[in-house]
N, C-alpha and C positions, 0 to 999 in steps of 0.2 A: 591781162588775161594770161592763166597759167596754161604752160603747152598740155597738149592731148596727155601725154602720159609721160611720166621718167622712166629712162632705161638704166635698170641697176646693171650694168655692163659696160668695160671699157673698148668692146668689140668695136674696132670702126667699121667692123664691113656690115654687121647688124644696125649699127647707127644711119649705115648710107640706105641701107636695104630700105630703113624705114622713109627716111628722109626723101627717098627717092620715089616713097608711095605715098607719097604727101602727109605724112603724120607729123605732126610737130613734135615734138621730144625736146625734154631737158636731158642730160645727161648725169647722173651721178653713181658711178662704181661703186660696187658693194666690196666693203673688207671682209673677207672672211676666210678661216683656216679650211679654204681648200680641202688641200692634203690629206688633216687628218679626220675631215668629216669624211671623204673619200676611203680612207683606208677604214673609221670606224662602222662605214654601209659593208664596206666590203667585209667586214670582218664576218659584220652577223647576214653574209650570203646574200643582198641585196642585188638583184638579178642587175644588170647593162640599164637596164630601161629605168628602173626604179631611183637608178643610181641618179641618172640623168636628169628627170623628174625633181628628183632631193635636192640635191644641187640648186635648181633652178629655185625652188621654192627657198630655199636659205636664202640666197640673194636677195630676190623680190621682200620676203620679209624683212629683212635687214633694213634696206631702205625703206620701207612701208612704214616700219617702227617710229621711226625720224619723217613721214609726209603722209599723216593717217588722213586726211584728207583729198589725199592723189591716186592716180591710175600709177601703179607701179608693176613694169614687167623687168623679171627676172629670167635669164636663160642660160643653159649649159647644154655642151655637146660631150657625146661620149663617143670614140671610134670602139668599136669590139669584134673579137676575131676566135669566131670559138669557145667563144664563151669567157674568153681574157678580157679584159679592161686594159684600153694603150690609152698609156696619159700624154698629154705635150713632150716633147724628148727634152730629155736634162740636157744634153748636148747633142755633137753633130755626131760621135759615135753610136749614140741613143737612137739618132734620127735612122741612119743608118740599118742599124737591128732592126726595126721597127718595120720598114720600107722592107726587108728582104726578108722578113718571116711574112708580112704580106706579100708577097711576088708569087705570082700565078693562083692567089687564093681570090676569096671574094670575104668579103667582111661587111658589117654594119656601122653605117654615123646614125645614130638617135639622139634628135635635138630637141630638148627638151624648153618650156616658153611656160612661166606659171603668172599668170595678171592676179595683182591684191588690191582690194579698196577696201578701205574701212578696216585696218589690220587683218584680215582677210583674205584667203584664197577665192578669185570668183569664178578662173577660167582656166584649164590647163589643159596642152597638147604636149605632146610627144611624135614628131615626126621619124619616119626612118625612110633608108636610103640603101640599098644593098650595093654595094660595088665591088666588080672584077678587078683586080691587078692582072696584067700581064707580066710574064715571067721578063723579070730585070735581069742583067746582070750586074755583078757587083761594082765593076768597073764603073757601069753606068749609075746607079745607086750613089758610088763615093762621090763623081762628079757633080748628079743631081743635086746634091747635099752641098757640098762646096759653093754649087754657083748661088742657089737658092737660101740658104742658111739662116740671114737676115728675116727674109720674111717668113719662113715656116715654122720659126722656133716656138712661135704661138701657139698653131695648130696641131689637135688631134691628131694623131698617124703621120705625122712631119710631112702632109706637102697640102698644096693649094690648087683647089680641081682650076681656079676661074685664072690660073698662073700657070706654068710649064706642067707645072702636075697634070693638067687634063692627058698629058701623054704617058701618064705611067698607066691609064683604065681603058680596059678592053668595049667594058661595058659598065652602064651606070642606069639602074632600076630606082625609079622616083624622083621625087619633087627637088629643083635642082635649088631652091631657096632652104630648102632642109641639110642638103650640102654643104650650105654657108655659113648655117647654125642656126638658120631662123623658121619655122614655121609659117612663113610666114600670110600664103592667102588664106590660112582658116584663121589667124588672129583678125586680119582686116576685113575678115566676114563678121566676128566677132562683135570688134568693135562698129561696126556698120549698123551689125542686128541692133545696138546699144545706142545710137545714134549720136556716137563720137566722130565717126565721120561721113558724108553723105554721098550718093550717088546719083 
């Protein structure tokens, strides 16, 4: 029997998210030019949310393309600040900028989740998340970055709320699995309503 669904993501914390809500998942990463789908939304003004949304739906299709027969979700996060798009930091000076043009602001993660079957879109959310920075200092900023480095380089806005990050937010408005990058109790209502999994 094939699992419930594939996850076109090499997220492990999405993977566990699921795994941990009893979904079975195979895993297969989606290859895709990132970057310059990114840059060519943004070109033609593609708002944070939309961006997020596309994203996810590239992926999903990708792999859909190769398992037209499977439940396949795809997902992306976007941090945004003002109407900017921050991507994962290139590096630890990246990270840095990043964290200190957030510092005493509040900004937006909208995570984006698109389900395909049958080459097909059939389900799509976009969750958001509002969050406070408290005002850093740099000092602490260079530090944060230094000790943490390894694990955030992945992450949107360089840090991890569910790791020392929770101490850079004053405040955090929403769903704390949207945080994480996952949508994820309106998927599992989703797929409930669909009777992939039961209650």
């Amino acid at each position: 029997m094939s699992a419930t669904l594939i996850l076109a993501s090499r997220s492990e914390i999405r993977a566990q998210l699921l795994r941990n809500a009893g979904v079975d998942i195979e895993i297969q990463p989606a290859r895709i030019d990132e970057e310059t789908i990114r840059a060519s939304l943004e070109a033609e003004g593609t708002s944070p949310r939309d961006l997020a949304d596309a994203l996810a739906e590239f992926k999903a299709r990708k792999i859909a393309d190769k398992n037209p027969d499977r439940l396949v979700l795809g997902c992306d996060q976007i941090a945004e600040i003002g109407g900017k798009v921050l991507s994962k930091p290139r590096d630890p000076d990246d990270a840095k900028a990043q964290l200190m043009e957030m510092s005493g602001q509040t900004h937006r993660l909208l995570s984006a989740a698109v389900l395909y079957e049958d080459r097909k879109p059939i389900w799509r959310q976009v969750g958001m998340v509002r969050l406070r920075m408290r005002d850093l200092s740099a000092a602490y900023v260079d530090d944060y970055v230094t000790r943490n480095w390894d694990s955030i380089r992945h992450s949107v806005g360089a840090y991890k709320l569910e790791e020392e990050g929770v101490r850079l937010f004053a405040k955090v408005d929403g769903d704390y699995f949207n945080v994480l990058g996952l949508p994820l109790t309106d998927l599992l209502s989703y797929l409930i309503l669909r009777g992939d999994l039961k209650i």
